[in-house]
N, C-alpha and C positions, 0 to 999 in steps of 0.2 A: 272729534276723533277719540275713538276711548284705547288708553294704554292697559293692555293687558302686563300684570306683574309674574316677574321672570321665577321659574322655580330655581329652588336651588341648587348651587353648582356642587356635587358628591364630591368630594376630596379624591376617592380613586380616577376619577373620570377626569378631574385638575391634574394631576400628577401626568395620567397615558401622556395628557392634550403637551402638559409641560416636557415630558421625556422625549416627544416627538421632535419637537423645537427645535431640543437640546441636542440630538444623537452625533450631530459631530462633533461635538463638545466634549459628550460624556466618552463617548469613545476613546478620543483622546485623554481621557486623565483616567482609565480604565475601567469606568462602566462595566459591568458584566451583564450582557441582556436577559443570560439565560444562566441562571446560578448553576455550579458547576454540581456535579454528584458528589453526595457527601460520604459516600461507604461504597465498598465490594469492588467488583472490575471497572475500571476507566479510571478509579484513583491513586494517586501518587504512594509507593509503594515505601518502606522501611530507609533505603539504603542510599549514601550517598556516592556521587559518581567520582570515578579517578578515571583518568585517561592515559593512556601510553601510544608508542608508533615505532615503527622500526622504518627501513626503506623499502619503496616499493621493488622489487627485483627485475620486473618487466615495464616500470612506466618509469623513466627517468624524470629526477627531481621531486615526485609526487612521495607519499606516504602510505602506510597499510595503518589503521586506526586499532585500539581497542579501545572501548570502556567498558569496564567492570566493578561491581561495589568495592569501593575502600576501606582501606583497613580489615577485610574480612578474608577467612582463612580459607581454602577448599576449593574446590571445582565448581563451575554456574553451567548451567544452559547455556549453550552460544544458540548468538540467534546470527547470523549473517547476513548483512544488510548490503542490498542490490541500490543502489543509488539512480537517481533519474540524469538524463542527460545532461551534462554541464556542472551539475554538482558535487565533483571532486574532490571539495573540501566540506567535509560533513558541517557545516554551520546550519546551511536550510535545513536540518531535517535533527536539528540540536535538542528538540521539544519530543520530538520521539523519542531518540536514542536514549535522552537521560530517562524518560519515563520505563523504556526496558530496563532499566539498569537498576531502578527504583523499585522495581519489582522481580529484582533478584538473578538477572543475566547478564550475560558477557556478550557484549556485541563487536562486530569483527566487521571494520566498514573498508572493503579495497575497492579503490578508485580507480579508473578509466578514463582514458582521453576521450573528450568531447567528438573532435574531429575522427578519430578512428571509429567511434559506434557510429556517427552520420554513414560513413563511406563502405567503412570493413567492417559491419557489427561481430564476424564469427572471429575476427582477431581484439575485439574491445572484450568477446566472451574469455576468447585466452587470457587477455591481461587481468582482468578478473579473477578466476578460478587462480592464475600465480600469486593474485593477492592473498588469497584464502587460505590456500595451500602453505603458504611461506607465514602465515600467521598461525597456524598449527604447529609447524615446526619450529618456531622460536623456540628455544629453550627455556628464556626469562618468561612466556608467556603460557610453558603448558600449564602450572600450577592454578592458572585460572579456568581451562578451558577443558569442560568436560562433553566430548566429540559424541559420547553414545547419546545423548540428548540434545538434539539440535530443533531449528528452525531457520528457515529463508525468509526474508522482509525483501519484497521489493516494489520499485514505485518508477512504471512508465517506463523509460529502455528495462532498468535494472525488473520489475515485473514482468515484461517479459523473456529475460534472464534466466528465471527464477525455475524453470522448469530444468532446462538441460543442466543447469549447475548442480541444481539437488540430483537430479538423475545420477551423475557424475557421483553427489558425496556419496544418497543411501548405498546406491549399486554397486559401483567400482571401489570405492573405499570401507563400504561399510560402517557408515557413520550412523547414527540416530537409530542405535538397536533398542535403546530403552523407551524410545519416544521421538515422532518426526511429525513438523507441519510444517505447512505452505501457508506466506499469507502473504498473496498477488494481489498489488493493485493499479488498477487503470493502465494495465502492460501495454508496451509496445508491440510491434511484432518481434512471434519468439523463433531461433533459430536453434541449429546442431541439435535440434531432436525429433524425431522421424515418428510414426504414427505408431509404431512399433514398440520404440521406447516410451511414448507417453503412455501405453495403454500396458507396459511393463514394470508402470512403478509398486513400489511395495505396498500392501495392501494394508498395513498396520499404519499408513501414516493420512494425516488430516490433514482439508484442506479449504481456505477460506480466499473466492476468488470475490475482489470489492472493484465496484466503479460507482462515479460521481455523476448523477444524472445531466449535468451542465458541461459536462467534460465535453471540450468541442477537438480536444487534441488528439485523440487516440478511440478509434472507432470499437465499440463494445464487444463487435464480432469475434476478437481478437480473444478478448478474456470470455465469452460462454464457447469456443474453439477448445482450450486448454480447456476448462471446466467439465466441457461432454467429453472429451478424450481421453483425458485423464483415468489411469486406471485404479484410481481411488473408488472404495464402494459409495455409496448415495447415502449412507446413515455416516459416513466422516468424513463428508463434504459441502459447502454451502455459499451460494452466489449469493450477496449482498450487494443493495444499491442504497446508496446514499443519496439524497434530493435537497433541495435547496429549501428556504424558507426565509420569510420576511413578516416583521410587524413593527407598525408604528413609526417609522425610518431607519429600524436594525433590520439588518440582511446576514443569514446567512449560506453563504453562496458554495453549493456544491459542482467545482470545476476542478480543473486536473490538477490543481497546487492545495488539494486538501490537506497532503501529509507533511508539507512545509511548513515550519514555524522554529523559532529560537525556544532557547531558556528562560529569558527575561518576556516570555509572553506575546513578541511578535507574531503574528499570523494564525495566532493559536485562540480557538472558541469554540463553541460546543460540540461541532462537527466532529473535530478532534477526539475530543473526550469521550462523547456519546459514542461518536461513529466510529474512531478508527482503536483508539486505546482500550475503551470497553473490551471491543472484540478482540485486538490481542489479546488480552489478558485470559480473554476466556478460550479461546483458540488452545492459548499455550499450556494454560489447565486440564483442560480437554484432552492434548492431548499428551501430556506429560506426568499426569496425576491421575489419570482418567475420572476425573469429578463428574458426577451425574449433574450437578447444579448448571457446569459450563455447557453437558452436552445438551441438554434440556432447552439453556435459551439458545445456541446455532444449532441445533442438528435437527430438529423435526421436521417430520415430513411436512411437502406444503407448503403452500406461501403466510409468511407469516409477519407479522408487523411489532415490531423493536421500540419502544418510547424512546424519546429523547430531549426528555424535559420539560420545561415550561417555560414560554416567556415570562417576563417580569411582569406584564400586566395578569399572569393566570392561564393565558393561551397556551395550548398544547403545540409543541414542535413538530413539524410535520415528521411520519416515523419512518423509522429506516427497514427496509423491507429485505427477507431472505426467501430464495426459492430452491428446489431443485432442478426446475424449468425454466431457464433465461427465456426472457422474450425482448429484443431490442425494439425499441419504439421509435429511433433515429434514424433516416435514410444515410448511404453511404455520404451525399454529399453534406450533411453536416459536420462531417471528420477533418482536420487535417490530415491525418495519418489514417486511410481508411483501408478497409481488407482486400478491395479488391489492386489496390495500389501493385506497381511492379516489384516492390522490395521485401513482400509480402512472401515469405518461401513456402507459407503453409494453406495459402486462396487453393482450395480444388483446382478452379479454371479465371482464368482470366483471357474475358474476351476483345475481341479488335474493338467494340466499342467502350469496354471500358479502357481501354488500357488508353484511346483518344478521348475519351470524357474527362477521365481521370487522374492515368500514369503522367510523373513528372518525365519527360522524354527525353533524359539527359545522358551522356558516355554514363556517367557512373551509375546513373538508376538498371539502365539498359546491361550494364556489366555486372551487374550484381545478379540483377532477373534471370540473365546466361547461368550463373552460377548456380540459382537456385534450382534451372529448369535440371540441371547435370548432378545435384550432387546428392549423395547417398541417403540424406535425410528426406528426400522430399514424396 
């Protein structure tokens, strides 16, 4: 028997074999797979965070949030932040906030009863918009909060919130005359605004609608619905997907809790950084600065493809892609929450078989669907 001698083992090719082994290991003592960006948008900004709250006026016991840079004198950008269902207490979404905050805004987070958006979403929109409203009018808090320069964050119910709210600030209040964006993501269904009003928004404001290609919660129809309706022009607007990626035994999983994460780094990796924080940053330049740098990487025409790093072994991130053209790739029945659903105020038509394929067929889905079939928005 003749033994053939083994060549030798490369050091990088030890290391992948040895990282793979390890990844729940490393993970846990905080491994980073994908080194984070060292410069420009998606990185941690100058400012540290201070928080304050007053009471909420229309959600008894709950709170109306702000964070704003401390110790720092003058008016910010508010950015007001639409919260996902259940989320109440800004903690999950603590990795975002301070990252706005770090790059020089005042965020204004009012909360919503869980059980009233399941049931009543167009009274969870009231208790919201009182959040908002009653945080503008503090007195202790206008010195932070400068109204002609705004933006709406929202994520799943509060995305899609996000439309009839901002409707409400630019139009009826008059807010965001020096500069206004949108940046929707993975919305719910959106209510209290009729096709009329979406295609009546102010044309000076930009708009960045994101979904997570693994999102099996909230069906995509929903976000390219507001996207094509929207009467934002096509050069200060832009649909982004976000996609998932794996090497070696690190995952990174694009599904509906992309924008959740803490301060001390829970839930928080490149996704984040690359996909969600980059693009604010550049959104809110874009549209607040008007910088040619930000509109250059979201605004061109076409489908275009975004880097998002490197694995640790040298592998390319799978990249994040922007279109003018949504085109959804997932049947309805991969959604929880799908379009043609009964609670859905803004489906065309919803037919006998979907509504028995699909609709939960309960008094309250049924009472709400009555609502939507009668009311002004629809």
């Amino acid at each position: 028997m003749i033994l053939e001698k083994a060549g030798p083992i490369h050091m990088p090719s030890l290391l992948i074999i040895l990282a793979a082994l390890l990844a729940p290991v490393l993970a846990d003592i905080g491994f980073t797979p994908v080194p984070p960006l060292a410069s420009g948008y998606g990185t941690p900004g100058r400012y540290v965070v201070a928080i304050d709250s007053i009471r909420h006026p229309a959600f008894r016991g709950a709170f109306v949030y702000l964070f704003h840079p401390r110790a720092e004198s003058g008016a910010w950008p508010v950015i007001f932040f639409c919260h996902g269902i259940g989320e109440a207490a800004p903690a999950a979404y603590e990795a975002l906030v301070d990252h706005m905050v770090s790059r020089g805004f005042a965020v204004v987070y009012s909360p919503y009863p869980a059980l009233t958006a399941s049931v009543a979403p167009r009274r969870a929109y009231d208790i919201l918009w009182c959040g908002i409203q009653a945080s503008v009018a503090a007195a202790a808090w206008r010195p932070y909060l400068d109204t002609s320069r705004i933006g709406f964050v929202g994520h799943s119910f509060g995305g899609g919130a996000v439309p009839s709210l901002a409707y409400k600030a630019l139009v009826e209040q008059h807010w965001g005359t020096r500069g206004a964006f949108l940046h929707i993501m993975a919305p719910w269904y959106s209510y209290n605004i009729s096709k009329k009003q979406l295609a009546a928004f102010p044309r000076s404001t930009f708009l960045i609608v994101e979904v997570f290609a693994d999102d099996a919660i909230n069906d995509h129809r929903m976000a390219r619905d507001i996207f094509s309706g929207i009467g934002i022009p096509e050069a200060q607007k832009t649909y982004a997907v976000l996609y998932s990626d794996s090497v070696k035994g690190f995952c990174l999983k694009a599904d509906h809790n992309v924008p959740l994460g803490k301060a001390d780094g829970t839930g928080v990796n490149a996704l984040d950084s690359y996909g969600i924080y980059r693009i604010f940053d550049a959104l809110a330049d874009c549209a607040l600065e008007r910088n040619e740098e930000a509109r250059s990487l979201l605004l061109e025409k076409g489908e275009r493809l975004l880097p998002m790093g490197t694995w640790f072994d040298g592998t390319p991130v799978f990249c994040l892609s922007t279109t003018k053209s949504p085109v959804i790739f997932r049947p309805q029945s991969f959604y929880r929450n799908f379009w043609a659903h009964a609670m859905n105020p803004r489906a065309r038509f919803t037919s006998v078989g979907d509504l028995l394929e699909y609709a939960l067929l309960t008094p309250v889905t049924l009472w709400n669907y009555y609502q939507h079939l009668i009311a002004k928005t629809l």
